[in-house]
N, C-alpha and C positions, 0 to 999 in steps of 0.2 A: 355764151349760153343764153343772151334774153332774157338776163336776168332780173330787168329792170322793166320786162314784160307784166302787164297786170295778170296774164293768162301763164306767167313759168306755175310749174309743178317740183313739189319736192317727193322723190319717191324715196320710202323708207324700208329698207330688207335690212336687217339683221337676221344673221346667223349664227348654229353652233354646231360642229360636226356634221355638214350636210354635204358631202364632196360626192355623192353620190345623187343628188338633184340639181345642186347651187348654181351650176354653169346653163342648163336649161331654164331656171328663174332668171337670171340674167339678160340670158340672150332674148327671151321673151320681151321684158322691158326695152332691149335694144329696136326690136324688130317692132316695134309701136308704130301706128300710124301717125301719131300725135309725137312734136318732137320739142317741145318746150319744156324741159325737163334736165334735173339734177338724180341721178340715183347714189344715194348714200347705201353704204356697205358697211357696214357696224359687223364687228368678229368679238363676239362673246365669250373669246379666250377658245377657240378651238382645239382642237388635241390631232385632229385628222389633217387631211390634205385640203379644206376647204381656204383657208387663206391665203394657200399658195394659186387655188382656182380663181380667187377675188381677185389678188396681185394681178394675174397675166393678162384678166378681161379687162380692169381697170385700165392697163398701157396702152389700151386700143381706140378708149375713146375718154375722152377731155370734160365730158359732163359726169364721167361716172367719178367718187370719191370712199376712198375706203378708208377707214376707221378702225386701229385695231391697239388695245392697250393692255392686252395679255391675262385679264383677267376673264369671269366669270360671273356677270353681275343680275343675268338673269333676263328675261322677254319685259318684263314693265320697263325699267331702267331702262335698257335700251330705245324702247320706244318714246321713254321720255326726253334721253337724251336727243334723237332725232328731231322731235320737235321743237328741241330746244335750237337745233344746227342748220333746220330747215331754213331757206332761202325764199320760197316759192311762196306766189301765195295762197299756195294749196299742197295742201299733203297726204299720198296717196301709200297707200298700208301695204307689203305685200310679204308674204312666206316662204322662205329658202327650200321648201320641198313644192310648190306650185307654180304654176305659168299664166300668163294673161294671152287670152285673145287678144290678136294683133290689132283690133280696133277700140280694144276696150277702153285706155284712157281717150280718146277721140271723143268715144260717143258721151262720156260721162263730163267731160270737159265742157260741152256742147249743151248738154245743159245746163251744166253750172252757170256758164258765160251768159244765156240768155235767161236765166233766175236767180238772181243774187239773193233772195230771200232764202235759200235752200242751204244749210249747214252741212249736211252730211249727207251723202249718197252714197247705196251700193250697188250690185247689179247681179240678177243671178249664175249660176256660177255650174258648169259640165263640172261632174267628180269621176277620179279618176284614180286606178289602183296603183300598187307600187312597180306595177310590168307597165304604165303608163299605156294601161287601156281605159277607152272610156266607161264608166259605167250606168250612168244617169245625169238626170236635173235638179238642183237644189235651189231652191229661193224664187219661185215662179209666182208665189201668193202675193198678192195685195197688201201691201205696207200702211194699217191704218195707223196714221200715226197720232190721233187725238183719243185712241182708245189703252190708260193707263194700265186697265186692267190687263188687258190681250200682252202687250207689255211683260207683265210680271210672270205671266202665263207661259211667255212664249217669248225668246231674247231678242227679238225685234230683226236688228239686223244682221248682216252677213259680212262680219267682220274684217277677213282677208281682203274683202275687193272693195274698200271705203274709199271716198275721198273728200275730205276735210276740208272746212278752209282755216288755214293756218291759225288766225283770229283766235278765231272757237278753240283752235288744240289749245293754244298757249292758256286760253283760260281755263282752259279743262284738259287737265292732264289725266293721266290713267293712275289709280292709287297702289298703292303696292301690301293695302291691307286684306287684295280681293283676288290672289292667285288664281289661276286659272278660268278666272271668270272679269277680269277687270275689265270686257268690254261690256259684259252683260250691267255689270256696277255703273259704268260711264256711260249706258242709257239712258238707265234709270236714273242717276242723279241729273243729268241735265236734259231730261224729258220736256219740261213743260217750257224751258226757255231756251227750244231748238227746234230747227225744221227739218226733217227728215224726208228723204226718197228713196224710193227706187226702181232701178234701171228692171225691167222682168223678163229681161233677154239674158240668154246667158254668153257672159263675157270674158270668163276666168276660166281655169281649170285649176279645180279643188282637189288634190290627191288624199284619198282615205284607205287607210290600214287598219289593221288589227289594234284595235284603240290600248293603250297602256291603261291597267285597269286602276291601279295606283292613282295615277294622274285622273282618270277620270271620279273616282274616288271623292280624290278633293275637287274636283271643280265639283260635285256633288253639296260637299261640306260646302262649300264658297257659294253656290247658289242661296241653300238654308241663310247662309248670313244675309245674303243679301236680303231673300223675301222676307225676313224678319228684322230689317233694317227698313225696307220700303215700303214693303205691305199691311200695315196698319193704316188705316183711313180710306185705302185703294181695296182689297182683297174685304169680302165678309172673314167670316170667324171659320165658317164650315169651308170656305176658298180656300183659305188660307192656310186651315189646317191639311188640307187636300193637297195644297202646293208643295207643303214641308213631306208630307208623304211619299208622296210621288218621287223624290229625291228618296227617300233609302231605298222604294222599291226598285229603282231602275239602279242604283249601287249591285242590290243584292242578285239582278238580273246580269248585269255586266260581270258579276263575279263567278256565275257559274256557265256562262257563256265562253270562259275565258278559259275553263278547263279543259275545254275542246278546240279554243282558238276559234271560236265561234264570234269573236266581236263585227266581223265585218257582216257578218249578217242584221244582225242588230242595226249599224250605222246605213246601211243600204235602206233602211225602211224606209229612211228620210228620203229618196231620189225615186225622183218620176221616171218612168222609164225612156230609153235614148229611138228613135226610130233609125231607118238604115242610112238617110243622107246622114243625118245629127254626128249619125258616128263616124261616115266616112269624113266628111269636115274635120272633127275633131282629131281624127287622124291624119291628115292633110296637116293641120298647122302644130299637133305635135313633131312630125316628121321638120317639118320647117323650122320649127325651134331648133332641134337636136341637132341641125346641120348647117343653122343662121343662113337664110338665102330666102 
């Protein structure tokens, strides 16, 4: 596997009940242009058919490794654990229900290799509903990354499609006091002694549904902590109190949205819209995933 390569990658998927994407996230990572690579398979105790989907893809290739200890420990854990098993010396994030563009670790590699000042990179990202149609762009804007405030405003980056260099995880893990939001927390806490980019092509495909209002709920609450954890010194008073706002109103928006099953209108706000090549591509390489060739 090249493991002894300055340029291996560790990719890290954990899953939990997701037999119904898992083998299309897979085959993604398989079908990469870029082939210096580990993919770790972490199973968070699944209850479905997804680990017996891990087992058969793992027999086929020699860099994939799966991980499975019967319990239940949750998305931080695991991530933690990954970066604890990771090899590479780079470590790239991805989700049991999404896919990568076939060139996507390629291009971000590519820069990594030629800036080594760069800690963290992500890249924008096609989203895509649960009939794995396209429906837009997300992450297209300008990454300033010396502006703390925009920051606290606005969660920086685009979590699913990062790529790390190992280094930096190990110093900076994800905390398990910031549910639902521990990427937005591990911004913010290692802001000012990291360097950030991003890729504003899109090279992922981001699948969004009917957001679970619950869970967004608390990423809600877990924002609140955070801006009141970080936003003294950064945010004014009238900011600030504007930022904690903005978290119930969009709770109490998401909650009556939900009565109608109306969340995915809401979550589409965020996506630029796709033109007709954008989509045929993107259909082009989901059909390619689903059938690995």
């Amino acid at each position: 596997m090249h493991q002894n390569s300055p340029h291996f990658l560790t990719i890290g998927l954990p899953f939990y009940n997701n037999e119904k994407t898992l083998k299309s996230a897979i085959n993604s990572v398989i079908l990469q242009s870029y082939g210096l690579w580990e993919l770790i398979l972490v199973d968070d105790g699944s209850i479905d058919n997804s680990y017996n989907i891990a087992y058969e893809i793992a027999q086929t290739d020699k860099r994939i490794i799966l991980i499975s200890d019967g319990t239940n420990k949750g998305l931080i854990s695991r991530l933690n654990q990954i970066i604890d098993l990771a090899k590479g010396e780079y470590i790239a994030r991805m989700d049991a229900d999404d896919m990568m563009m076939p060139e996507k670790l390629e291009r971000q590699m590519n820069v990594l290799i030629g800036n080594d000042e760069i800690d963290v990179i992500d890249t924008a990202a096609y989203t895509i509903n649960e009939k794995d149609e396209p429906i837009g762009i997300r992450g297209t804007e300008d990454l300033n990354i010396r502006d703390q405030k925009r920051l606290l405003k606005k969660a920086l980056l685009f979590h699913p499609t990062i790529i790390a260099k190992t280094s930096w995880y190990k110093k900076n893990k994800y905390s398990e006091d910031f549910i639902r939001a521990e990427d937005f927390e591990l911004w913010c806490r290692t802001f000012k002694s990291t360097v950030f980019h991003r890729i504003k092509e899109p090279y992922f495909l981001y699948r969004e549904g009917n957001v679970n209002v619950k869970n967004y709920i608390l990423s809600m609450k877990t924002f609140r902590k955070i801006i009141r954890h970080y936003g003294p010194g950064v945010l004014s008073k009238s900011e600030f109190a504007l930022e904690i706002l903005k978290t119930y109103l969009k709770s109490a928006v998401y909650k009556v949205f939900a009565l109608f099953k109306w969340q995915h209108i809401l979550s589409s706000k965020r996506n630029m819209k796709l033109n007709e090549s954008q989509v045929t591509e993107v259909n082009q390489v989901i059909n390619r995933i689903k059938n690995k060739k």
